[in-house]
Rosetta silent file (secondary structure, phi, psi, omega in degrees, C-alpha in Angstrom):
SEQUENCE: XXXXXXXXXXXXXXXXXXXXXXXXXXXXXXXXXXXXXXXXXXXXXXXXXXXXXXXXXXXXXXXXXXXXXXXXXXXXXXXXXXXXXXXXXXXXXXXXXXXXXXXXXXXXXXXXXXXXXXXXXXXXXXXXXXXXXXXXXXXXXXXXXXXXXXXXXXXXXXXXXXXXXXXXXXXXXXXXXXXXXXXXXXXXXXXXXXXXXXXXXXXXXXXXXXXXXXXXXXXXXXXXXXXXXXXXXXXXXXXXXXXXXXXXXXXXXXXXXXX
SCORE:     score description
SCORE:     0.000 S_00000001
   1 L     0.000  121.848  174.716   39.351  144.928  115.904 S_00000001
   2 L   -62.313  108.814  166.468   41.094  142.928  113.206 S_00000001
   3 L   -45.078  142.097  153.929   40.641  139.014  113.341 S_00000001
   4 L  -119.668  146.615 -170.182   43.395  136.845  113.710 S_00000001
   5 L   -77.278  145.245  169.725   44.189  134.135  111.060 S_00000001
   6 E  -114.860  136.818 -156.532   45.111  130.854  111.989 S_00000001
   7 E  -107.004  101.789  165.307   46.534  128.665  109.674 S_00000001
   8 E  -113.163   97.570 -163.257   44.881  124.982  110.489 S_00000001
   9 E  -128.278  130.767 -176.469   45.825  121.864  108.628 S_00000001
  10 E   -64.576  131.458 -176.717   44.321  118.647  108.698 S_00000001
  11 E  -161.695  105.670 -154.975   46.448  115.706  108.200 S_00000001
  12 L  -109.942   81.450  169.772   44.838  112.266  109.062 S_00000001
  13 L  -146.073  128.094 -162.762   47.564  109.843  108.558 S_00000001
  14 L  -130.997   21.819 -178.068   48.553  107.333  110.366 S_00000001
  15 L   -79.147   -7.085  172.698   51.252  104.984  108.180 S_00000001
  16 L  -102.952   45.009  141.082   54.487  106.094  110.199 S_00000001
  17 L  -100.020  -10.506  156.928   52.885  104.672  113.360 S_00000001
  18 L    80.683   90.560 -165.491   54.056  100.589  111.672 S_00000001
  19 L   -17.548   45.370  160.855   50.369  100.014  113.042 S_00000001
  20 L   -77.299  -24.128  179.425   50.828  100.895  116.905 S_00000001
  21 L  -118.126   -5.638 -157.807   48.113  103.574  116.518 S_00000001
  22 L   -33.779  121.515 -156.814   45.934  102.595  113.832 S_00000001
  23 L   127.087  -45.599 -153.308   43.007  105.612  114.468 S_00000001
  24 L   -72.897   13.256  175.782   44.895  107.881  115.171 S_00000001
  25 L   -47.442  -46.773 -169.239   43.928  108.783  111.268 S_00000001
  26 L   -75.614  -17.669  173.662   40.682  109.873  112.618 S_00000001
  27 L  -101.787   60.614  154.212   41.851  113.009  114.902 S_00000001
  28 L   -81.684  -66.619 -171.292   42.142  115.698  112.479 S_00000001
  29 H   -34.446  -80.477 -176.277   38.312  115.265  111.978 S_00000001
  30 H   -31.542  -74.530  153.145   37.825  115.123  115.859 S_00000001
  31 H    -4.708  -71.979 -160.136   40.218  118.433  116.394 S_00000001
  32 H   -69.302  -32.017  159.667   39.133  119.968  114.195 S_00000001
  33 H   -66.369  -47.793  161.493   35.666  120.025  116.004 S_00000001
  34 H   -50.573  -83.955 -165.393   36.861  120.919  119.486 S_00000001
  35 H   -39.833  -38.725 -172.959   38.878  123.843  118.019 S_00000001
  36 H   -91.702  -18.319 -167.585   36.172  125.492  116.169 S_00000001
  37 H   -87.556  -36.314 -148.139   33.626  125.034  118.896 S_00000001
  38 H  -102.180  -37.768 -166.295   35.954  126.965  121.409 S_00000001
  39 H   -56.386  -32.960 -172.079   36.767  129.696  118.693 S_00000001
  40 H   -84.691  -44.377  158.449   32.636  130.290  118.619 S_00000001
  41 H   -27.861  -72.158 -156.793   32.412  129.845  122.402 S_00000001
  42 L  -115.313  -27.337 -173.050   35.318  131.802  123.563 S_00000001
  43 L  -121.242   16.916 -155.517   36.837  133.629  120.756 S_00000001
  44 L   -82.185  167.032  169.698   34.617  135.067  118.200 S_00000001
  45 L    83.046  -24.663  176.534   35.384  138.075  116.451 S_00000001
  46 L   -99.355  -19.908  177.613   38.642  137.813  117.520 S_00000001
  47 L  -144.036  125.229 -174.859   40.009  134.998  115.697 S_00000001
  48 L   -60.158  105.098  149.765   39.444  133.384  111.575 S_00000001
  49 E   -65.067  148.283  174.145   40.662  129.884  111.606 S_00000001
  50 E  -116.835   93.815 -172.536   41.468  128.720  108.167 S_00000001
  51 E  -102.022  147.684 -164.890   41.356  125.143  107.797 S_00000001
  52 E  -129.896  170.042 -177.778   42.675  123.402  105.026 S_00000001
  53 E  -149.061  140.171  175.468   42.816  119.356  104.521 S_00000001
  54 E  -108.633  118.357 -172.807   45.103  116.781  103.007 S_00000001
  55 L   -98.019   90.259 -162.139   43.576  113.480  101.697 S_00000001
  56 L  -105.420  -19.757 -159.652   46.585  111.232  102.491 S_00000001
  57 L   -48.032  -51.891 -153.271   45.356  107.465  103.312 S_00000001
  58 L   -86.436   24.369 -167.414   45.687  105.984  100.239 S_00000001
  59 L   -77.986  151.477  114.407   49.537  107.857   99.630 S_00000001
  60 L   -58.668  106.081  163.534   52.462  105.959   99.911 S_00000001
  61 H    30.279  -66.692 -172.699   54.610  107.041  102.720 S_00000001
  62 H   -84.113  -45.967 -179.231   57.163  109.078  100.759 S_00000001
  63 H   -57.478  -48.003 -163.008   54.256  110.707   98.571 S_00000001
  64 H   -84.131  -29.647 -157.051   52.006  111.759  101.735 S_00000001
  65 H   -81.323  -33.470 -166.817   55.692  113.226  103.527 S_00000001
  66 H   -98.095  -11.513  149.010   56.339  115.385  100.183 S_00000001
  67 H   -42.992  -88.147 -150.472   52.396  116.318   99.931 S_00000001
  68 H   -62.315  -27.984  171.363   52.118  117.501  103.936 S_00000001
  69 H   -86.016  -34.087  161.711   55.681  119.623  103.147 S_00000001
  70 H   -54.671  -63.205  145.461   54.532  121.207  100.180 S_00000001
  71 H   -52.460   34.403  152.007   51.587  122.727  102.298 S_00000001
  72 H  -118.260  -10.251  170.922   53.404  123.399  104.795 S_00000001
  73 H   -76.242  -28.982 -171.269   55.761  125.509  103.028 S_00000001
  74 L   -63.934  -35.347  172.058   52.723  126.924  101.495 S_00000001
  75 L   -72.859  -56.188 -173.864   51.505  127.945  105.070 S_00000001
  76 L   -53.693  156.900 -173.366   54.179  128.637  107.210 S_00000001
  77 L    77.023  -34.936  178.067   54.800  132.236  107.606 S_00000001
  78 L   -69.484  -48.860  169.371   51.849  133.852  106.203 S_00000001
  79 L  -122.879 -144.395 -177.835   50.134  133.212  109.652 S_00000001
  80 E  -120.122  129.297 -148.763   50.440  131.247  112.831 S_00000001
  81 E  -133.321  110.348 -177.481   50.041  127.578  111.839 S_00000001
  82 E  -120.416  120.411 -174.465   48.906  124.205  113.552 S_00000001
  83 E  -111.329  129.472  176.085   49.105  121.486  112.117 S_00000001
  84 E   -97.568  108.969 -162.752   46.997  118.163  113.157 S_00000001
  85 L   -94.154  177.216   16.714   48.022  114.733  112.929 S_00000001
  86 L    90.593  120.422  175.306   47.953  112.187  112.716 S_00000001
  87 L   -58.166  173.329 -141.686   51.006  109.913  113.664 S_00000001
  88 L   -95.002  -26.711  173.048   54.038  111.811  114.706 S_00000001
  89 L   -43.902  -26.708  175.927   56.333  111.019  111.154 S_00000001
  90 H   -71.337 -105.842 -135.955   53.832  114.105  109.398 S_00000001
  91 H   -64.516   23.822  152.045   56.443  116.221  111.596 S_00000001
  92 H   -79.258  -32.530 -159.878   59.442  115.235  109.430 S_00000001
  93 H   -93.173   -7.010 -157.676   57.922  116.735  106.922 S_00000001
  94 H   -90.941  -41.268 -176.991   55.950  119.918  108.510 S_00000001
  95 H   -68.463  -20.756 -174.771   59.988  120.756  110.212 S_00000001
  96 H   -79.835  -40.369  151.004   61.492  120.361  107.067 S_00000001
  97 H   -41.156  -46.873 -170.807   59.239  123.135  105.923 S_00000001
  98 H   -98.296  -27.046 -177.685   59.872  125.565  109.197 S_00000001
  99 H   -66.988  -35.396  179.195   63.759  124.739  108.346 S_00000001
 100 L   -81.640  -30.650  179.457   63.797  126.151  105.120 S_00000001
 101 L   -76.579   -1.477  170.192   61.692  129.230  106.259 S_00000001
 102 L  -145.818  138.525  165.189   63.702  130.295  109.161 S_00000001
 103 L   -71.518  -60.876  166.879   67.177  130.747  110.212 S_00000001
 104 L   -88.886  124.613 -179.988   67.523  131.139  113.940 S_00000001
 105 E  -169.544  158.044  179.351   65.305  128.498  115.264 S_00000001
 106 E  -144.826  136.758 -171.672   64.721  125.770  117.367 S_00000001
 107 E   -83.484  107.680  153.384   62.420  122.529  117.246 S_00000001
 108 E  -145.616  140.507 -152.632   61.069  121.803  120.439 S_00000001
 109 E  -104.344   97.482  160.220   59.570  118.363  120.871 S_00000001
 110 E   -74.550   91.818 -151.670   57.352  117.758  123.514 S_00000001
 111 L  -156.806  130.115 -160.230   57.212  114.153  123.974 S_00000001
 112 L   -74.547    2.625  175.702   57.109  111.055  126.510 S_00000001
 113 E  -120.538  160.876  150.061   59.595  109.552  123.668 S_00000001
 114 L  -120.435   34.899  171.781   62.129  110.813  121.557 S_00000001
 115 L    29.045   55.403  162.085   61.528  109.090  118.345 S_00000001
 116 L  -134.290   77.806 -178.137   65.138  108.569  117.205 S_00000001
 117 L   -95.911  -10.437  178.301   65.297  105.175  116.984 S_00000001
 118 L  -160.997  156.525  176.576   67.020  104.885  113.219 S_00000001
 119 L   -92.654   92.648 -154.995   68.166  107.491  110.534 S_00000001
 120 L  -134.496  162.976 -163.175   65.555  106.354  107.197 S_00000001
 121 L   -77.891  -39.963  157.532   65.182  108.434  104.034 S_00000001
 122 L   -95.623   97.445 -163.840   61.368  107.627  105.143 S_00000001
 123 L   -90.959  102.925  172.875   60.879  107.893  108.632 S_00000001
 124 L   -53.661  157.594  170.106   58.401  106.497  110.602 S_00000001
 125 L   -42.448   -0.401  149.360   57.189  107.853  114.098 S_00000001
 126 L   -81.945  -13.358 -177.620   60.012  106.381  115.583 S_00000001
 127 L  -124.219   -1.356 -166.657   62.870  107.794  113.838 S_00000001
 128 L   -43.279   -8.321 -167.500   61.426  111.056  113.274 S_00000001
 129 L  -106.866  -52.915 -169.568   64.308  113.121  115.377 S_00000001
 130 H   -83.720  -10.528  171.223   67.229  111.368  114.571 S_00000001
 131 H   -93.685   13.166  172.878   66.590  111.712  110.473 S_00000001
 132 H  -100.896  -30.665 -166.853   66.064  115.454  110.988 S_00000001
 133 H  -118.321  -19.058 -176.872   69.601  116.274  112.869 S_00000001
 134 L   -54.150  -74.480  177.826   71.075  112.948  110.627 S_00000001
 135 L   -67.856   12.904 -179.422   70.261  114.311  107.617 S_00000001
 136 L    58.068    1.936 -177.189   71.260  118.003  108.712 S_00000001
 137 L   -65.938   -1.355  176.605   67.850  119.409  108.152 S_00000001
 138 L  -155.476  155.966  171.679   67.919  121.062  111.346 S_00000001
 139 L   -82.233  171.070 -169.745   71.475  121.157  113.676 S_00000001
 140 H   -67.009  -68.000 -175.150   71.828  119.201  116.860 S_00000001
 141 H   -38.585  -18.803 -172.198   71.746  122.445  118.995 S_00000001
 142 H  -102.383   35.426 -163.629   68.261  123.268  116.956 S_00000001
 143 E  -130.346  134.772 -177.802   66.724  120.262  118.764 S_00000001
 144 E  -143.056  100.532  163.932   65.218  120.516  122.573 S_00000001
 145 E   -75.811  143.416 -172.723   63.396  117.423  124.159 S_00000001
 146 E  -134.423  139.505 -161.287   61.144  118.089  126.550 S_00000001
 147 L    28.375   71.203  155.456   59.526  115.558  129.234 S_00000001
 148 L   -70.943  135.584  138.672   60.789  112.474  128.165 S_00000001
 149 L   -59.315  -62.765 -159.523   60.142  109.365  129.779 S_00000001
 150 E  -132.175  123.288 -172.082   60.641  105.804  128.169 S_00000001
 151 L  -147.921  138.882 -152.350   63.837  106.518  126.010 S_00000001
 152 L  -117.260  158.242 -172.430   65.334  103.110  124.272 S_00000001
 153 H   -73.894  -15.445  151.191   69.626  102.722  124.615 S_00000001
 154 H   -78.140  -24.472  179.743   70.073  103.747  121.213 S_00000001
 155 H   -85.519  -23.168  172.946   68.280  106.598  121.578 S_00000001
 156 H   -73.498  -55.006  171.242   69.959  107.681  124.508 S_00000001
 157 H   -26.312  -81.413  167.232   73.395  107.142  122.504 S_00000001
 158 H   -51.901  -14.465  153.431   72.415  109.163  120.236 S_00000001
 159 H  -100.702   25.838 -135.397   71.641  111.958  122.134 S_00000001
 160 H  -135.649  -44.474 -171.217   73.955  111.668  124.520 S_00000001
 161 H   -75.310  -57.689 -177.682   76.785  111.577  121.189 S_00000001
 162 L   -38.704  -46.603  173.759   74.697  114.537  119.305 S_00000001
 163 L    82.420   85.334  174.112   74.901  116.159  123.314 S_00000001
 164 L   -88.259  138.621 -169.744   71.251  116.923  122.411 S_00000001
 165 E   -90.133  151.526 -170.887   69.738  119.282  125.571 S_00000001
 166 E  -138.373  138.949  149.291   66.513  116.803  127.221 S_00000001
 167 E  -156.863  165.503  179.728   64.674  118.922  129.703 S_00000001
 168 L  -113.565 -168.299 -170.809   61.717  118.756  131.907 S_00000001
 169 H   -82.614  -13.600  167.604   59.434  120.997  133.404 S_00000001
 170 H   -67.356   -1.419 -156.516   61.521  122.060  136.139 S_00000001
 171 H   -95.217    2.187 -163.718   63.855  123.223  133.468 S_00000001
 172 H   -67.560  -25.533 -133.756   61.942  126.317  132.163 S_00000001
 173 H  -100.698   -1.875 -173.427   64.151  129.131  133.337 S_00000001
 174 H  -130.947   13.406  126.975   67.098  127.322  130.754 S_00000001
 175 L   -51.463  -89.663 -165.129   64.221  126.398  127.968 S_00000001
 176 H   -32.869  -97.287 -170.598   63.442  130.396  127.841 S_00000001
 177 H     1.581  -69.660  167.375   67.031  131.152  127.892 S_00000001
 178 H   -45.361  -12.869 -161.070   67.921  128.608  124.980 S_00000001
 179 H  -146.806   17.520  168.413   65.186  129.944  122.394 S_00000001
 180 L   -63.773  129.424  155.303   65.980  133.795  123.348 S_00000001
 181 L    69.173   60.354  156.516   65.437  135.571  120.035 S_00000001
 182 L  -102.225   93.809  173.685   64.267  132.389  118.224 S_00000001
 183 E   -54.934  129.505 -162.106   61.725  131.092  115.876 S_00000001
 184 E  -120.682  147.108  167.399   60.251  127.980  118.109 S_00000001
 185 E  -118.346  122.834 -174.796   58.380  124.958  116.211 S_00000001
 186 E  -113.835   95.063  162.610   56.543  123.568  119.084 S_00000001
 187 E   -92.072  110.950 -166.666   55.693  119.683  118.250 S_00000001
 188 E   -85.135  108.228  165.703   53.077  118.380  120.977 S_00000001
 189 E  -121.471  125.603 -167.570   52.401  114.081  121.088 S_00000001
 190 H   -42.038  -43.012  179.565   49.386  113.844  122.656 S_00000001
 191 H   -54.976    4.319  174.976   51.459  110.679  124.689 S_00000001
 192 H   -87.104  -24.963 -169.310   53.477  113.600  126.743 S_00000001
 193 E  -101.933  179.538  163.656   50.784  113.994  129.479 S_00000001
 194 E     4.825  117.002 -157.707   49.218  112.111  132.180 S_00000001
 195 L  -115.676    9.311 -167.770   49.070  108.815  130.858 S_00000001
 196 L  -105.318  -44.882  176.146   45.892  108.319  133.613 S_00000001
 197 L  -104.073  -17.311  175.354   44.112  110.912  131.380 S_00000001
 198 L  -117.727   60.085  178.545   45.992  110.591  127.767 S_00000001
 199 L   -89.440   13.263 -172.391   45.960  106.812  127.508 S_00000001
 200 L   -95.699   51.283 -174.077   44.103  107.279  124.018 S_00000001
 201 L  -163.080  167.941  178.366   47.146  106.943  121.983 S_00000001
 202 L   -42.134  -52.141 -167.301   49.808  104.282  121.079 S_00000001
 203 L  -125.048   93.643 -164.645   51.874  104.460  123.423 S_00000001
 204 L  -118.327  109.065 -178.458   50.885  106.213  126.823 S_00000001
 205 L  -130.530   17.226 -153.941   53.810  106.786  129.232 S_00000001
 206 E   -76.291  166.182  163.690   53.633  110.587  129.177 S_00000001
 207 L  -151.379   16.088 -178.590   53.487  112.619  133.135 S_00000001
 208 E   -90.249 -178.854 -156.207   53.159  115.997  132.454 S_00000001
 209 L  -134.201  160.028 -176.605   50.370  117.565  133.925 S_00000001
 210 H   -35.187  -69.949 -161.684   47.627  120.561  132.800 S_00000001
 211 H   -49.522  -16.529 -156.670   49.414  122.792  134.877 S_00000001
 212 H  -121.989  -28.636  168.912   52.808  122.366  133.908 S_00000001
 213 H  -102.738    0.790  160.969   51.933  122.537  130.215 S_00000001
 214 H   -98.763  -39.949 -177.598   50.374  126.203  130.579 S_00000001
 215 H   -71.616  -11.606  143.978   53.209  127.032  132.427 S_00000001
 216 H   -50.585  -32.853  172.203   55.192  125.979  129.278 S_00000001
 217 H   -81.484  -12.906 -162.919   53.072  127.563  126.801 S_00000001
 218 H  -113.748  -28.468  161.736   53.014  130.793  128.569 S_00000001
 219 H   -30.307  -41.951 -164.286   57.046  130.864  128.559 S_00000001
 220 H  -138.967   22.419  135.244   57.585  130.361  125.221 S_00000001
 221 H    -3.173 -112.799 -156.809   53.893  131.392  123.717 S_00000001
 222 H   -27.269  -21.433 -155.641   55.737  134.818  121.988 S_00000001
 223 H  -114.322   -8.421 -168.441   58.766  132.835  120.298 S_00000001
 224 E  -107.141  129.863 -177.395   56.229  129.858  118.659 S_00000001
 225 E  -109.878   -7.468  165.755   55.473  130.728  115.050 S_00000001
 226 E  -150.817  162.795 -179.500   54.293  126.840  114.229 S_00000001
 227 E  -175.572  132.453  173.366   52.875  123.826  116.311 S_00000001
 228 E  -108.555  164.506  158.322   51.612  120.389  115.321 S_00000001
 229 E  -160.871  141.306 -176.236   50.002  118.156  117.484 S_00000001
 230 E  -125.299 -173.296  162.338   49.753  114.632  117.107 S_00000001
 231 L    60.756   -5.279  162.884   49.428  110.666  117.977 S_00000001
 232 L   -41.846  132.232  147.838   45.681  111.357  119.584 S_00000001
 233 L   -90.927  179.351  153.233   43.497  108.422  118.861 S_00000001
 234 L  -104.050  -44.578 -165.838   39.638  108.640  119.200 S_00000001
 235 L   -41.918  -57.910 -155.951   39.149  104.860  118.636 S_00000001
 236 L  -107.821   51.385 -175.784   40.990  104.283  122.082 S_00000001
 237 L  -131.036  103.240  164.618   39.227  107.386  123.898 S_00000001
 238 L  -107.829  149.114  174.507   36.489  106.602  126.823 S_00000001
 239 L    64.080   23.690 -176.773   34.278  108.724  128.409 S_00000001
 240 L    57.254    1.308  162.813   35.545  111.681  125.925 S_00000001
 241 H   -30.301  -60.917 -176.535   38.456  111.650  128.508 S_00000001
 242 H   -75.768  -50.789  161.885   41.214  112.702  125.863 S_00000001
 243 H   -37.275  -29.594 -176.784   38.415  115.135  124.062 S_00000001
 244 H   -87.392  -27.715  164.771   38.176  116.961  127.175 S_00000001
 245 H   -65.270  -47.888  177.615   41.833  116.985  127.799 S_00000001
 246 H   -86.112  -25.681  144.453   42.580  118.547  124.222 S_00000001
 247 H   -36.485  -69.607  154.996   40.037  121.029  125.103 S_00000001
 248 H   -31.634  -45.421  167.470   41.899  122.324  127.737 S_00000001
 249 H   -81.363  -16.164  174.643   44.609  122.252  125.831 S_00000001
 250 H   -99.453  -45.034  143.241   43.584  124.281  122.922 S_00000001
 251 H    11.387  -94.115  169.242   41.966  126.384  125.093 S_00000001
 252 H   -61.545  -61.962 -161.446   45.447  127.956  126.535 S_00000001
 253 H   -73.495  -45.087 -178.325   46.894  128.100  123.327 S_00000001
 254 H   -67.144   -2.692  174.905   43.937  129.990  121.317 S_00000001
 255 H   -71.393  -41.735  157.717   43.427  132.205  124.287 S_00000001
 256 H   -40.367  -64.193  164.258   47.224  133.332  123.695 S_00000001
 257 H   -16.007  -66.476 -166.772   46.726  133.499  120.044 S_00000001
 258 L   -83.174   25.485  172.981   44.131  136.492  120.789 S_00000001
 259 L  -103.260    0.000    0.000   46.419  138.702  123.041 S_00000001
């Protein structure tokens, strides 16, 4: 039986968090350990990860955004690709990437925010949504939030003017529906769940729950051809609570991977 490649890229940056996360630099490293441990555990022989790394600290902003898209153009497509952050602004540049490489497609951002708080030629994790449908790199309609929470009155304007679709998890049966026959970019902030178990990030106001995030993944599993995940810290992680949590979560997705 023929391994399958995974396209894994490290990307330890944290300068579009304006220093609300400072750390969260360090969970590529961290990741990247959980992930390969479950592949040897649970998954050998069936699947290569390929991990690649970007040395970004000492970038400027606009330099590390046009770095992380140039791999990601380099990546996307050849396999199935996860990318690790890292604040959530590295997914201006990893979608900007999946935009040019696919036509029918849809972005959907799984997140207790929706990070469109301003339209900037360099966006930090805050504006990361609204400079993506601003700046046309993706259309309004090619935008889906999913389990928001704490949403600021501009940002609700704007999606409200954009008529951007927001859904939750009761919402799956019109998520499938929306991303029939679709390339799906699935962006994950660690800040979407449980905020009792994923406080190890900037901002933790997230409520979804294990269970509610496999039955998301196993909806729209077949349609996602890329997926980042971001805004983990380690620094602000006790008792390996959030390692054990992204276990779980990687888990469900590489078990999918290998059907």
């Amino acid at each position: 039986m023929k391994k399958k490649t995974i396209n894994v890229v490290l990307l330890p940056y944290s300068a579009g968090s304006l220093g609300r996360n400072n750390g969260c630099e360090a969970a590529p490293g961290t990741v990247k350990e959980i992930i390969g441990k479950l592949a040897e555990e649970y998954f050998k022989g069936k699947i290569k990860l390929d991990f690649s790394y970007l040395n970004l600290q000492l970038l400027e902003p606009e330099e590390a955004l046009k770095r992380i898209e140039k791999e990601a153009t380099r990546k996307i497509g050849n396999a199935f690709t996860i990318f690790v952050g890292g604040d959530h602004s590295i997914s201006y540049a990893t979608i900007k990437a999946f935009a040019k490489k696919y036509k029918r497609k849809t972005v959907v951002w799984l997140d207790s925010h929706a990070d469109a708080m301003d339209c900037l030629t360099v966006p930090s994790h805050e504006d990361v949504t609204k400079t993506l449908v601003e700046r046309k790199i993706i259309k309004r309609n090619e935008l889906i939030f999913f389990g928001l929470q704490r949403v600021w009155p501009r940002e609700k304007k704007f999606i409200e003017k954009r008529k951007i679709v927001s859904l939750q998890s009761r919402d799956l049966p019109k998520l499938e529906k929306l991303i029939k026959g679709k390339q799906v970019y699935l962006s994950i902030d660690f800040d979407v769940f449980n905020k009792r178990i994923a406080f190890a990030t900037g901002y933790a106001d997230g409520k979804l729950k294990m269970n509610e995030f496999t039955k998301l993944w196993c909806s729209i599993a077949d349609r996602i051809r890329v997926l980042d995940f971001v805004e983990y810290n380690p620094l602000l992680d006790k008792n390996n609570t959030g390692q054990k949590l992204i276990e779980r979560i990687f888990k469900i997705i590489l078990k999918s991977l290998c059907n």
